[in-house]
N, C-alpha and C positions, 0 to 999 in steps of 0.2 A: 768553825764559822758560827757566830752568835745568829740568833732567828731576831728580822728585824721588827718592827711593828707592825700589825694586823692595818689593813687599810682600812679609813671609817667612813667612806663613801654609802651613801645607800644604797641598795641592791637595784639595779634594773625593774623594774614595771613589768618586762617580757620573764623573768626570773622566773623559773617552775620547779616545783618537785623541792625546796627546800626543804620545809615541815619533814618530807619525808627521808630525806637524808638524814635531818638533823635526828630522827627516831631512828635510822639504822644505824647510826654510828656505830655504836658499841658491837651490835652485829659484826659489821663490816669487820673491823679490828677482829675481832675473835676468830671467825670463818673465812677471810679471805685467800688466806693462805693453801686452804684448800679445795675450797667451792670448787665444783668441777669446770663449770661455763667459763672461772676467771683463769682460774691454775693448771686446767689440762686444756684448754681453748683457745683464749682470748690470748693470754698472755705465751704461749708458746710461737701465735702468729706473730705478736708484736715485736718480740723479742729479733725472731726472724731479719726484722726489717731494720733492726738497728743496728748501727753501725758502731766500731771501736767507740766507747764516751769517755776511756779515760784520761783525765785532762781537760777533757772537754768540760762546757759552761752549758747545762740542760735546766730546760724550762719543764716541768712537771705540771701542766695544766688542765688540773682538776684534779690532783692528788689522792681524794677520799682519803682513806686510811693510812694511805703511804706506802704501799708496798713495793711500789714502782720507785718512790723517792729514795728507800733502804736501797733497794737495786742499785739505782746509780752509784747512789755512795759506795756501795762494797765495791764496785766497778774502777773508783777512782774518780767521778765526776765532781763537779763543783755545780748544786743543783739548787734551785730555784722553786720552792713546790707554791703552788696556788688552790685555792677551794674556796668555794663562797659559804661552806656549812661551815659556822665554828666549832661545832660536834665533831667533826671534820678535820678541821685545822688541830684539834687536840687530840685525836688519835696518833695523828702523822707525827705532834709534838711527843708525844707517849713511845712511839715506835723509833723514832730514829734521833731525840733528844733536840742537840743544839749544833747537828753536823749539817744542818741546810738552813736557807733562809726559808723561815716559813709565813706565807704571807695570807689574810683573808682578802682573794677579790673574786670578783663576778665576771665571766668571759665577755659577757653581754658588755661589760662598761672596756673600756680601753686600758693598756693597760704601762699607763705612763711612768710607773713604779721601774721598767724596765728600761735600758739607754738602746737608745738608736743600735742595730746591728753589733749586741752584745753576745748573743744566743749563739750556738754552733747547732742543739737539736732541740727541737720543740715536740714533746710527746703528749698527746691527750687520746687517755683512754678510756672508750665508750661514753663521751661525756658529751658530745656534740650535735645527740640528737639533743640535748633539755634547751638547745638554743635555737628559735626561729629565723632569726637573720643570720646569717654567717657575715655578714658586710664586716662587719668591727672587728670581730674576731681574727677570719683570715687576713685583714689588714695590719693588726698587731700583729699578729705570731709572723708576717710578711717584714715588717718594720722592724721586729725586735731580732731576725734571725742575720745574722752576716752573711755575704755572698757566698753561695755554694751551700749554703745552712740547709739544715734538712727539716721536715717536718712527719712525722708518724704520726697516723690516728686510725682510731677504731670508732665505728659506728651499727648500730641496730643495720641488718641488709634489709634496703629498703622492697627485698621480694618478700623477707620475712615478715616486716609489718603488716604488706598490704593483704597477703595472706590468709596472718594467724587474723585480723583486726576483720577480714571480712570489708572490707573498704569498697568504693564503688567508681572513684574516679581516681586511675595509678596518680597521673598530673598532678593532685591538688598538694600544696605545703599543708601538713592538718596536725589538730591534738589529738591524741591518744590517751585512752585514760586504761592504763594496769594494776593486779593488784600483784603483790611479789609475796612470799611466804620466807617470813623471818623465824627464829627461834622465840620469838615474845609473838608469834600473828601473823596474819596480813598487814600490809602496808601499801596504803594507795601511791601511785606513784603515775605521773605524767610526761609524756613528754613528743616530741613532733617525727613523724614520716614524712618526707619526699622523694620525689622520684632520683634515678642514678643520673639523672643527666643537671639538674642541681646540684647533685653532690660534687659531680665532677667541674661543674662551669663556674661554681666559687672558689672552686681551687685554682682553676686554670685564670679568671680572671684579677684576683690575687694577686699574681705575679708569679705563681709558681710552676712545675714544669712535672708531671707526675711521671714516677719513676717505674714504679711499681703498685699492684694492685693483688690483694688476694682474697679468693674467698676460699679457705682452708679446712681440710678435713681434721674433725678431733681427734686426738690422737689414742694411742691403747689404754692409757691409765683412766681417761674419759670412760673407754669403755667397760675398764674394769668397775668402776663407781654404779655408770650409769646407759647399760648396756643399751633399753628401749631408746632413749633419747640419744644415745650415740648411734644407731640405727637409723633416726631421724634425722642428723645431721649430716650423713652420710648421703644426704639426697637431697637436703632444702638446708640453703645457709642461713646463719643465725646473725653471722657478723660479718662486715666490708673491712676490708683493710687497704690504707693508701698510703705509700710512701712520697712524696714530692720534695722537690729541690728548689730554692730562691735562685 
């Protein structure tokens, strides 16, 4: 499957946190694979939640690096990756070549590059705090998935934000401003908390029907890496996980 052309739309106005992608890239690609928070965490939840994809037609939205994208393929899928970092977009090109479409867009804009009720699963991980409105978004991945289409996503748990961030009103939709520790520095990085009942009421009014929900204990290889913070997570969740059905 040839990788089609990068979309040349402009980025969203609401768009955050790119600068800072586009400086991790090279990170990403190099350490993803074993970062604890993605490979002994995030992605053993996520995996969880998904369903048979081979054969299946999966939208990858938000790709980074592609490690999710590689997945599908070894899996058998026929998969669709999206990122709005070009840094981004050519790691995923770097890792998995010309076996996906690989496309630059922005979740924030629509995403009309897709055909009406094409998608079977639509996966976006960790990527959906960097967007304030969910309107567009859950309307696409609602529009692009066919009846009974699933959608998986991971998000920051919005106990964790208001928490670590010290925050003063749980209610309020707000920016957050982090710095993250790369192998080149820090890297300042942005992106929004709201509450669980937002989380859940975009989804619901979407059109979707949620299936499943987890807030997931890390598992032992976590602990092997990173016993204090596996300790921590053991008690305060780091990440939301949701499955939903069109």
């Amino acid at each position: 499957m040839s990788n089609i052309p990068n979309q040349q739309k402009s980025l969203n106005e609401n768009s955050i946190s790119l600068n800072s992608y586009e400086e991790m890239a090279e990170y990403y690609f190099k350490y993803v694979d074993t970062k604890p928070f993605n490979a002994y965490y995030e992605r053993p939840a996520t995996i969880s939640l998904l369903p048979s994809v081979k054969g299946r037609n999966v939208l990858d939205a938000a790709c980074a690096a592609g490690w999710y994208t590689e997945w599908f393929l070894e899996k058998g899928a026929n998969v669709t990756a999206v990122d709005f970092s070009p840094n981004m977009i050519e790691m995923t090109k770097k890792r998995v070549g010309n076996r996906a479409q690989i496309i630059r867009a922005d979740l924030n804009n629509p995403l009309d590059f897709i055909k009406d009720e094409s998608i079977d699963i639509v996966l976006s991980s960790l990527t959906l705090h960097y967007i304030k409105n969910w309107d567009i978004v859950m309307s696409e991945f609602n529009r692009i998935l066919k009846k009974n289409g699933q959608l998986i996503f991971s998000i920051h748990h919005p106990f964790m934000d208001f928490t670590v961030f010290n925050k003063e009103n749980y209610f309020l939709t707000e920016l957050l401003n982090d710095e993250w520790n790369t192998n080149n520095g820090k890297v300042k990085v942005q992106f929004y908390r709201r509450p669980l009942s937002k989380i859940i009421t975009s989804v619901i009014d979407s059109g979707f029907v949620i299936e499943k929900l987890l807030e997931p204990m890390p598992t032992e290889q976590f602990k092997s890496k990173q016993p204090k913070i596996y300790d921590r997570l053991t008690k305060k969740p780091q990440f939301l996980f949701i499955r939903a059905k069109k």
